[in-house]
C-alpha positions, 0 to 999 in steps of 0.5 A: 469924118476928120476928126482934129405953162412957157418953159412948156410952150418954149420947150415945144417950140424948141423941140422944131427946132432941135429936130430940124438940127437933128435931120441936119446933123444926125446924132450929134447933139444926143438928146436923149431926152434932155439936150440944149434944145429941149428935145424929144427922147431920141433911141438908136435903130440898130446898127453893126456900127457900135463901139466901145464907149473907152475906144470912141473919139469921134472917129467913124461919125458922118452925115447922111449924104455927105461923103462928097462935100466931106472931101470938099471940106477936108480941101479946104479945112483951112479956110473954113476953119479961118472964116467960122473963128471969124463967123463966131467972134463977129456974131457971138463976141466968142472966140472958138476952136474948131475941132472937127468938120464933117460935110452934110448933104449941102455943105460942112458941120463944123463943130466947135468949142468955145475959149474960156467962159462962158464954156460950150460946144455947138457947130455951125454950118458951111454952105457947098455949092453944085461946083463945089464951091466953098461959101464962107460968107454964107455960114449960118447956125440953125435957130436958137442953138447957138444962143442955147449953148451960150446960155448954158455956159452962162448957167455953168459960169453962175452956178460954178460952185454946186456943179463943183459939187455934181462933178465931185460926186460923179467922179467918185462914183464912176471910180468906185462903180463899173460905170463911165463916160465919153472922152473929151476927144469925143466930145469935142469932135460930135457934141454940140450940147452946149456946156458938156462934161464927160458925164452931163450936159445942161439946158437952159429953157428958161426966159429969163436968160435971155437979158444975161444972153444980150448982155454978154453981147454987149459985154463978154468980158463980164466977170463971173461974179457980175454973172452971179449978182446978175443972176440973183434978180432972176426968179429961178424956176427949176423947170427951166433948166435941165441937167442930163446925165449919161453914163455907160457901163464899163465892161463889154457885153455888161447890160445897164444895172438898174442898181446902178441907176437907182443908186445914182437917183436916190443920190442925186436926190438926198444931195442939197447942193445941187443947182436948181433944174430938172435932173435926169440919168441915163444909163447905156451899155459899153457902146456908141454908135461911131456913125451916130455918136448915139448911144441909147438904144433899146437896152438903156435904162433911164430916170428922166421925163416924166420923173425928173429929179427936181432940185430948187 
């Protein structure tokens, strides 16, 4: 690894999806339930790979099978990296940046962040042939994933001012309990959950974004504002959206408090400023598996599916 009723039936469907991704990227995406995909709780077997969450910038995570296009990839970084900026502006009218590449059984994950908004994370894929060629102009993304990630920018982009609020409100906890999140590097080099935060990620099930998602096609300069009046014709069912949050206890050896999560969802639920979704929470030990980029695993503790914390 180099590091540098329908939302029911959508959500099954999704869930195909998500996890035909999850055979292809391992970890990566970290459902945990909740991802931009709708998908099933994933949980880590156990591994002699676990990490400090404080020390984790990505490095140390891979791909099964993966070793001997990981070097490919690693020769050739520049011309992938030239032709996925280009894959994604032609495709997807998105500038990105390539953060990290790392080389799958047939080719290279490269994961990817987005240049302003709609804001995102999400990867692509490079083929590598038996000769090891690269074939840039094969790359291809797995189904709806892509479109998932920008949507969930969009729903940042028009909702601005209440994660404002949800950002406000996990900042001050984690200054005041012995609780954290995942660094930006980290971030940036193993996620592709779409809008990510160090500390939450959001999906967004909901039909109705798919007209704001071809019409930021057609026009991605639209303003934050157009996306907001766009929004207000939207009938907004909260089972739509999905906003995952996960934390980690600070010190090591510490197992997750349930104190700690209860305080977080009997927060989460007096708070009426909140955009509308199903909210859940998640609570890991200090440790992440550096090969997985997961880290849930049998101690975590949660609030999620099927007591969501539901917010109109």
């Amino acid at each position: 690894m180099h590091t540098n009723s329908r939302n029911s039936d959508k959500a099954k469907l999704i869930t195909g999806t998500l996890l035909s991704a999850a055979l292809l990227l391992g970890g990566c995406s970290n459902t945990n339930g909740d991802s931009n995909k709708g998908g099933e709780e994933k949980v880590s077997k156990p591994s002699n790979t676990f990490v400090s969450i404080d020390n984790y910038n990505g490095e140390g995570y891979e791909l099964p099978n993966g070793k001997k296009t990981d070097k490919v990839a690693e020769a050739n970084r520049d011309q992938i990296t030239e032709a996925t900026k280009k894959f994604f502006l032609d495709t997807y009218k998105t500038e990105v940046n390539v953060h990290n590449i790392v080389g799958n059984k047939d080719g290279a994950s490269v994961f990817v962040e987005s240049v302003g908004e709609p804001h995102f994370h999400t990867f692509a894929i490079v083929p590598i042939d038996s000769q090891e060629k690269v074939m840039t102009d094969g790359i291809w993304t797995q189904e709806g994933q892509v479109e998932a990630a920008i949507k969930s920018g969009l729903y940042a982009m028009i909702y601005e001012d209440q994660l404002k609020e949800l950002d406000s409100y996990l900042e001050d906890f984690t200054s005041k309990q012995p609780v954290t999140g995942m660094q930006e590097e980290a971030i940036q080099n193993v996620r592709s959950t779409g809008f990510t935060t160090p500390y939450y990620y959001i999906s967004v099930l909901d039909d109705g974004f798919d007209a704001l998602y071809e019409n930021y096609l057609e026009n991605p300069k639209t303003t934050k504002e157009e996306w907001q009046q766009a929004a207000q014709s939207l009938e907004i069912n909260p089972k739509g959206y999905r906003i995952t949050i996960q934390l980690f206890m600070k010190e090591k050896d510490q197992k997750p408090d349930q104190k700690i999560l209860d305080q977080i969802s009997t927060d989460l639920e007096n708070m009426d400023t909140l955009s509308p979704g199903y909210y859940s929470v998640y609570l890991n030990d200090n440790t992440i598996d550096a090969k997985s980029a997961d880290g849930t695993k049998e101690s975590t503790i949660k609030r999620a599916n099927p007591n969501y914390i539901k917010k109109q």
